[in-house]
Each structure stands twice: as structure tokens, then as C-alpha cells.
DRENDRENVO-155975 format. One record per residue (C-alpha): residue in three letters; residue number from 0; x, y, z. Coordinates in steps of 0.001 Angstrom, whole numbers, plus 524288, in hexadecimal, padded with zeros to 5 digits. Example, Ala and Ser with C-alpha at 12.3 -4.5 7.8 and 13.67 -1.06 7.14 Angstrom:
2
<atom><code>ALA</code><pos>0</pos><X>8300C</X><Y>7EE6C</Y><Z>81E78</Z></atom>
<atom><code>SER</code><pos>1</pos><X>83566</X><Y>7FBDC</Y><Z>81BE4</Z></atom>
//
This chain:
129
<atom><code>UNK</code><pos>0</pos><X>78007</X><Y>788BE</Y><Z>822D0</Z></atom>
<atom><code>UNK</code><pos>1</pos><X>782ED</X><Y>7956F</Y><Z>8288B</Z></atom>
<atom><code>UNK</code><pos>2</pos><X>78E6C</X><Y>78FD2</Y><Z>8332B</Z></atom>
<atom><code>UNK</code><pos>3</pos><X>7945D</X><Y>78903</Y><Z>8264D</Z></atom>
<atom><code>UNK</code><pos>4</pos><X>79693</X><Y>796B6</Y><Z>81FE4</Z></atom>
<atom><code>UNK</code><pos>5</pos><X>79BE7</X><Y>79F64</Y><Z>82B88</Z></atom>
<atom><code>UNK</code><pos>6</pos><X>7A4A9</X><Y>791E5</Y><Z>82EE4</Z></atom>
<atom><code>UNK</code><pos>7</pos><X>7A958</X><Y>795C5</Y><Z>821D1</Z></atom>
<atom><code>UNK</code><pos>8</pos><X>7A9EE</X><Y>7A40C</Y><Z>822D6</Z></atom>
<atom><code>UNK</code><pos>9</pos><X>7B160</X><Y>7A328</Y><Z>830F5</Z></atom>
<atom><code>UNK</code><pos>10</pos><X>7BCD3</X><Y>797D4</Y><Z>828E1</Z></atom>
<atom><code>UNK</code><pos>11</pos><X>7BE04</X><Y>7A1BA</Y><Z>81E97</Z></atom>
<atom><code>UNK</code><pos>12</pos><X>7C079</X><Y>7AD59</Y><Z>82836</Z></atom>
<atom><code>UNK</code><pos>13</pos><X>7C922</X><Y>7A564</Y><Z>82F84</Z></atom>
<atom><code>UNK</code><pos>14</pos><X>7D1F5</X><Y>7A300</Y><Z>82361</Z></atom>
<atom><code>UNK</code><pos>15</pos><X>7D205</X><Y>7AF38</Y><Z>81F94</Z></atom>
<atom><code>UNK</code><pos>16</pos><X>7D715</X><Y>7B3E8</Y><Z>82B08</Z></atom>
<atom><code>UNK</code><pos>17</pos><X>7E1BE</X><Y>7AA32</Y><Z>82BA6</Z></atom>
<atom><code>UNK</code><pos>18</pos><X>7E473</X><Y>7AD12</Y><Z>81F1A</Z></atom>
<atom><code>UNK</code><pos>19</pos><X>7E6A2</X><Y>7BB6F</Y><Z>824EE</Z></atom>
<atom><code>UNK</code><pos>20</pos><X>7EE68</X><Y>7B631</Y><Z>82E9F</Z></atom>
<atom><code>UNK</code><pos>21</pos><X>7F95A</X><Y>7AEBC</Y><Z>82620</Z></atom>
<atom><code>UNK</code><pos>22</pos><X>7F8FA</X><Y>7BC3B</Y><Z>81C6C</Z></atom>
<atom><code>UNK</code><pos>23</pos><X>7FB60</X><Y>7C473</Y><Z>82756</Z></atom>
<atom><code>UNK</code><pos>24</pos><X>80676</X><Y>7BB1C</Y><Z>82D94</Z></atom>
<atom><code>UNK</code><pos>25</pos><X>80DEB</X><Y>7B909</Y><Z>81E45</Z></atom>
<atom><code>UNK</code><pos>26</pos><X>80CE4</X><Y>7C9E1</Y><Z>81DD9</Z></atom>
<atom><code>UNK</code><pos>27</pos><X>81349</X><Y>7CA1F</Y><Z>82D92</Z></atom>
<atom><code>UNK</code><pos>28</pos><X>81D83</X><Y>7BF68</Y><Z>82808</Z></atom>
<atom><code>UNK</code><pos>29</pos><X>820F7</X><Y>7C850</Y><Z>81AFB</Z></atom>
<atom><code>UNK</code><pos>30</pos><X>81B05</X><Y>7BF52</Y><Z>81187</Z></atom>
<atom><code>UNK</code><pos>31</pos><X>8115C</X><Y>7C8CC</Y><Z>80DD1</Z></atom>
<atom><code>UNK</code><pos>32</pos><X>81869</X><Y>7D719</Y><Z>80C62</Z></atom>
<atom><code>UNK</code><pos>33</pos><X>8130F</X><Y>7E3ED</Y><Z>80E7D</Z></atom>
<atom><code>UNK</code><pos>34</pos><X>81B5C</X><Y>7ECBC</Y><Z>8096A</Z></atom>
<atom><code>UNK</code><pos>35</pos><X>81EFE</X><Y>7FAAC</Y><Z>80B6D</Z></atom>
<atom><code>UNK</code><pos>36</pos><X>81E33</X><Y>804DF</Y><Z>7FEC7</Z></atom>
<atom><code>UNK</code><pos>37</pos><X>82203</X><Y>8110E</Y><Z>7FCEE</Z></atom>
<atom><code>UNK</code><pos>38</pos><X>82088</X><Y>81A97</Y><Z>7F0D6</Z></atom>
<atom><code>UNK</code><pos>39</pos><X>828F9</X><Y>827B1</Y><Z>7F194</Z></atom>
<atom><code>UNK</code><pos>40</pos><X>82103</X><Y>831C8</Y><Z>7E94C</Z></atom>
<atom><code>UNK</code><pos>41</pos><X>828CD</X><Y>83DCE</Y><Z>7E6BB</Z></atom>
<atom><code>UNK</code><pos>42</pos><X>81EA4</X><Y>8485A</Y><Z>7E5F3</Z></atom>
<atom><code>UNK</code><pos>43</pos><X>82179</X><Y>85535</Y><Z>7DF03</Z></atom>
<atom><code>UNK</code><pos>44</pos><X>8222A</X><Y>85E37</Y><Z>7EB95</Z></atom>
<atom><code>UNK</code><pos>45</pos><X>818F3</X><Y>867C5</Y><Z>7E4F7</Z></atom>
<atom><code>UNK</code><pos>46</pos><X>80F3D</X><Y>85D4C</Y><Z>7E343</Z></atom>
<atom><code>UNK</code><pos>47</pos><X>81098</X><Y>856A2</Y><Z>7F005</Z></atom>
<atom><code>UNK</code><pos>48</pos><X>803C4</X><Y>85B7D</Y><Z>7F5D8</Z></atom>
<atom><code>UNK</code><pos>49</pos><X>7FD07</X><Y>85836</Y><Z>7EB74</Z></atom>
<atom><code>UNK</code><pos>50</pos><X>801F8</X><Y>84BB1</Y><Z>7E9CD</Z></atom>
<atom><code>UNK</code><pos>51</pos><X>8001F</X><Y>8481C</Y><Z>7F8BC</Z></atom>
<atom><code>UNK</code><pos>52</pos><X>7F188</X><Y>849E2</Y><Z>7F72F</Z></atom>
<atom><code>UNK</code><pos>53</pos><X>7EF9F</X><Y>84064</Y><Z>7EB49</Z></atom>
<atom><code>UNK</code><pos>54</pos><X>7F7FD</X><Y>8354B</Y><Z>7F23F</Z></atom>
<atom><code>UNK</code><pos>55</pos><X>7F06A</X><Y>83804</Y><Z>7FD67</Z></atom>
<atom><code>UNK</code><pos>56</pos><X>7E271</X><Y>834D3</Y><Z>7F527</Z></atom>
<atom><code>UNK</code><pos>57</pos><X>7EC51</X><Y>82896</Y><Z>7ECE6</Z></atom>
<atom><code>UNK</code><pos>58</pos><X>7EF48</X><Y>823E6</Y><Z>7FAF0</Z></atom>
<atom><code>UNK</code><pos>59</pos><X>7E181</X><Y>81FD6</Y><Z>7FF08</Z></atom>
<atom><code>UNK</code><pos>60</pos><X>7E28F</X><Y>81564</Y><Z>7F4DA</Z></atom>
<atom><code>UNK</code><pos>61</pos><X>7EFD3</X><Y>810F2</Y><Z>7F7F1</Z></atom>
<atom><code>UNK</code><pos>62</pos><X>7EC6D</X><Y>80E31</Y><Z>80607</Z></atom>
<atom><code>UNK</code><pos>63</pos><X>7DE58</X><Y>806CC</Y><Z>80354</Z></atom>
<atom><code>UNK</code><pos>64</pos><X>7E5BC</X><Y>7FE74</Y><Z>7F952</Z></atom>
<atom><code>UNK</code><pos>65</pos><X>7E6BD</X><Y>7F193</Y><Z>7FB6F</Z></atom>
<atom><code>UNK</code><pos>66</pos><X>7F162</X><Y>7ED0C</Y><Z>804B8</Z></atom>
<atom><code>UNK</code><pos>67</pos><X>7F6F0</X><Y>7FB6F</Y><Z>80659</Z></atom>
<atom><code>UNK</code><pos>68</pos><X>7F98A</X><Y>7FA75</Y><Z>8166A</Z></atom>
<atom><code>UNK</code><pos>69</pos><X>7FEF4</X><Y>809B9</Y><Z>816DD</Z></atom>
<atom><code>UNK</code><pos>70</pos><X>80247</X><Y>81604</Y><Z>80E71</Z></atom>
<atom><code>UNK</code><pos>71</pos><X>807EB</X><Y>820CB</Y><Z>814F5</Z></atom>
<atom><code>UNK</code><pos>72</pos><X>80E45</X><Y>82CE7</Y><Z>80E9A</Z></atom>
<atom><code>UNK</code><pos>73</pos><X>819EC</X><Y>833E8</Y><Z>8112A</Z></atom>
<atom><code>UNK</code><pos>74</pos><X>81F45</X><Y>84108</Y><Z>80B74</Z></atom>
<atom><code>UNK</code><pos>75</pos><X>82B9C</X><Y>84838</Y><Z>80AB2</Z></atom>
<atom><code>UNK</code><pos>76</pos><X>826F5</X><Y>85475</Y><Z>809E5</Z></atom>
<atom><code>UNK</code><pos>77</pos><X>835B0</X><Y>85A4E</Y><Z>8053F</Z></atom>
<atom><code>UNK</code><pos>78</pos><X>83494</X><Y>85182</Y><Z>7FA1B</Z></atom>
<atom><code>UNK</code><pos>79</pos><X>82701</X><Y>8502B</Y><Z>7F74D</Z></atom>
<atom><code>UNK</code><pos>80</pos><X>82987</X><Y>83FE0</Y><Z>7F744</Z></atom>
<atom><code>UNK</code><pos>81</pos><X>81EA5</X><Y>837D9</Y><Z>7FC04</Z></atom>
<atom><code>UNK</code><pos>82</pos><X>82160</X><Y>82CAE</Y><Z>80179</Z></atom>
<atom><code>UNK</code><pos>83</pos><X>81579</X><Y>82004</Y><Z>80219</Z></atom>
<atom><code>UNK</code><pos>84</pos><X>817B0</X><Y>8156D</Y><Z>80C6B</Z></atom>
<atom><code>UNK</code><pos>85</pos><X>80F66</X><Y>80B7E</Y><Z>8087F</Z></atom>
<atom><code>UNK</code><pos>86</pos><X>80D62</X><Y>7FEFD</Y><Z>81099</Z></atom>
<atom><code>UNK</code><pos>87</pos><X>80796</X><Y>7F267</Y><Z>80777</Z></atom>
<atom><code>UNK</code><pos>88</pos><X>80159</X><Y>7E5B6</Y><Z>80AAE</Z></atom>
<atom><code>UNK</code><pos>89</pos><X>80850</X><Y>7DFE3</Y><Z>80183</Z></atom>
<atom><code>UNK</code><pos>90</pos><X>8134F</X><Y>7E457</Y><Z>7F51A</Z></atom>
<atom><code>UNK</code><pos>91</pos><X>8075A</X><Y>7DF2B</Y><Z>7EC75</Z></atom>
<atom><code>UNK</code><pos>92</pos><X>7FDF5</X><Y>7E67A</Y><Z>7F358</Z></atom>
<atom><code>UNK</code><pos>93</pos><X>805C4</X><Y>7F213</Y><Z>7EF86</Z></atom>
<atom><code>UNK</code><pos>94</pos><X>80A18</X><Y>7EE4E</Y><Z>7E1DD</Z></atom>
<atom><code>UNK</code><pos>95</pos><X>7FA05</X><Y>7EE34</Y><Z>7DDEB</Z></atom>
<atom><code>UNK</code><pos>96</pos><X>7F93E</X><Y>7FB9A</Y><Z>7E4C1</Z></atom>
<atom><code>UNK</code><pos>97</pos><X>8026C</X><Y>802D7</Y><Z>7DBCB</Z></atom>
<atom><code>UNK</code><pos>98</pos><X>7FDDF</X><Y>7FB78</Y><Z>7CFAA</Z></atom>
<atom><code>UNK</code><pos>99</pos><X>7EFB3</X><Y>80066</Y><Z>7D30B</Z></atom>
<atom><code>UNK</code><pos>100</pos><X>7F5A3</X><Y>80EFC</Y><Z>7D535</Z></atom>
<atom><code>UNK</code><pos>101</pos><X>7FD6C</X><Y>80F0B</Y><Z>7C7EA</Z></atom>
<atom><code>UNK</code><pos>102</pos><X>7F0D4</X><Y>80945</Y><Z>7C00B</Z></atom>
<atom><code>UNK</code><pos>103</pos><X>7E9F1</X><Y>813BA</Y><Z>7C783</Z></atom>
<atom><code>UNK</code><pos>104</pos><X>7F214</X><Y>81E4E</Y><Z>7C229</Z></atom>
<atom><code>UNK</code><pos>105</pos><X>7F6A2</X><Y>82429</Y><Z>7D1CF</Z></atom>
<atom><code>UNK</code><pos>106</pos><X>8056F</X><Y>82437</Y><Z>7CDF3</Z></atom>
<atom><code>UNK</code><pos>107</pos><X>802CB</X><Y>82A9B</Y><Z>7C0D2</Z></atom>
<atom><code>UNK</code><pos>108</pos><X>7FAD1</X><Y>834FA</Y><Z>7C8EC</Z></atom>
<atom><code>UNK</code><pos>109</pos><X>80543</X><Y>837AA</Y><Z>7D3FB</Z></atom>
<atom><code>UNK</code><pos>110</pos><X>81054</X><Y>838A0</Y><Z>7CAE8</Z></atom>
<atom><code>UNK</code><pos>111</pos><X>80E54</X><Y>848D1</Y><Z>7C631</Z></atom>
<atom><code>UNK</code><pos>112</pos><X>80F70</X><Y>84A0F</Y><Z>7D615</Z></atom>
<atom><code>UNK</code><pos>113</pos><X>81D40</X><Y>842E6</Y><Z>7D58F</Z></atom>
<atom><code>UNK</code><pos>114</pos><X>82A75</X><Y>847EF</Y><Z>7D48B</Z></atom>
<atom><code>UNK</code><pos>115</pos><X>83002</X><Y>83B8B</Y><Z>7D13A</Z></atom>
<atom><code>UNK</code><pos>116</pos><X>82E96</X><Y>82C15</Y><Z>7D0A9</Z></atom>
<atom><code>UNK</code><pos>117</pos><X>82615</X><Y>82565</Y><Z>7DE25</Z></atom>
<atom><code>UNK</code><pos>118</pos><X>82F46</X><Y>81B9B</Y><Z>7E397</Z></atom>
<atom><code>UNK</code><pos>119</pos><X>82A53</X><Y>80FDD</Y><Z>7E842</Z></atom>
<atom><code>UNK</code><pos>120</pos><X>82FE9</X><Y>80777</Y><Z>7F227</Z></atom>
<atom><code>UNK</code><pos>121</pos><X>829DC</X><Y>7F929</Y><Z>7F7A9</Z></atom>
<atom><code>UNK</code><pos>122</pos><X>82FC2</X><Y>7F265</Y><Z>803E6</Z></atom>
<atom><code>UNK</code><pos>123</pos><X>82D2C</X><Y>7E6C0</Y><Z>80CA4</Z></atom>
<atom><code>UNK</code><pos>124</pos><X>82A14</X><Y>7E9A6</Y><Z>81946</Z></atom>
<atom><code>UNK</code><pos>125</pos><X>831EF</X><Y>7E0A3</Y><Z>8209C</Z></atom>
<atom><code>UNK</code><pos>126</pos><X>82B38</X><Y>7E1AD</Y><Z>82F50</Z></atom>
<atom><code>UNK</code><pos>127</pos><X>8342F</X><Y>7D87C</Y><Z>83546</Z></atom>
<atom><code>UNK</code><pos>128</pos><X>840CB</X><Y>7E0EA</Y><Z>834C7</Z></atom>
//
């Protein structure tokens, strides 16, 4: 009857959650790396405004992807270099995000605002040094 079916329900919630639980203990141990990326994007200073305002729309994407934890933007306004901080669940999690941008054309679109090459940078947070 009814009992049989939330019985069930409750087992299935409980696993879940432990299944949380060991996830979120493996991440805390390292097994599971976020990672920390960051893409240098030499703007032309002349276009720098400009520029700005389209990452700012491209940027709503990139932090409702999946498994994007943070995005934050820095610029050197003397340069005209933008500098993306990006915190990732995961290296994977990241990996699928820039294949999606590339099929989606972004980095074709952003490169007449460029000076020069992005430059790309991934590294393993290691929170227990």
C-alpha cells in the first residue's frame, strides 16, 4: 500500500543523501578537484569598453553553467588586459564549458576585440597548504 511506497521513497532519500555525504568528503580529501582558471584577454585599449559590455552579457552563461562555482573579472586598465578568475566544480566540468563556447562561436566573436592570444591557465587548488 501507501506506507510500502513512502518506506521506499524515505530509503531512497536516505541514500541519496549519503551518497552526498561520501561526494562531499572525497572533494574535502582532494579526490575530486575543483580547480582554479584563469584566461588573460588582452583587449585592444580602444575597444575595451566595448568589449567589457559583451563579456558582461557572455558572463551570465558562464556562471549558470554547470559546475561553474565563481567568475569574477579583473582589469588592468593601463593595459587594457582582462583577467577571468574562474572557480570549477570539477577540470571536466570546465573542459565541457569551453567546448560548448568554441562550438558556440564566443571566442571567434571576442577575438576583433583582442590585441593578442587569451592565455589560459588551470590549477589545483590545494586547500590544505
Amino acid at each position: 500500500g501507501k506506507c510500502s511506497h513512502r518506506r521506499r521513497l524515505l530509503n531512497l532519500l536516505l541514500n541519496l543523501a549519503k551518497a552526498w555525504a561520501i561526494l562531499a568528503r572525497l572533494k574535502k580529501r582532494g579526490k575530486i578537484m575543483s580547480v582554479m582558471v584563469t584566461l588573460e584577454l588582452p583587449a585592444k585599449p580602444e575597444c575595451l569598453s566595448e568589449f567589457l559590455d559583451v563579456m558582461r552579457e557572455a558572463l551570465i552563461d558562464t556562471r549558470a553553467y554547470q559546475g561553474c562555482d565563481k567568475v569574477e573579472t579583473f582589469v588592468e586598465e593601463s593595459t587594457g588586459k582582462v583577467l577571468l578568475v574562474e572557480l570549477w566544480e570539477t577540470a571536466g566540468h570546465q573542459q565541457t564549458y569551453m567546448a560548448w563556447r568554441m562550438e558556440t562561436g564566443l571566442m571567434d566573436a571576442i577575438g576583433g576585440f583582442l590585441s593578442g592570444a587569451p592565455v589560459a591557465r588551470t590549477f589545483s587548488i590545494k586547500s590544505d597548504v
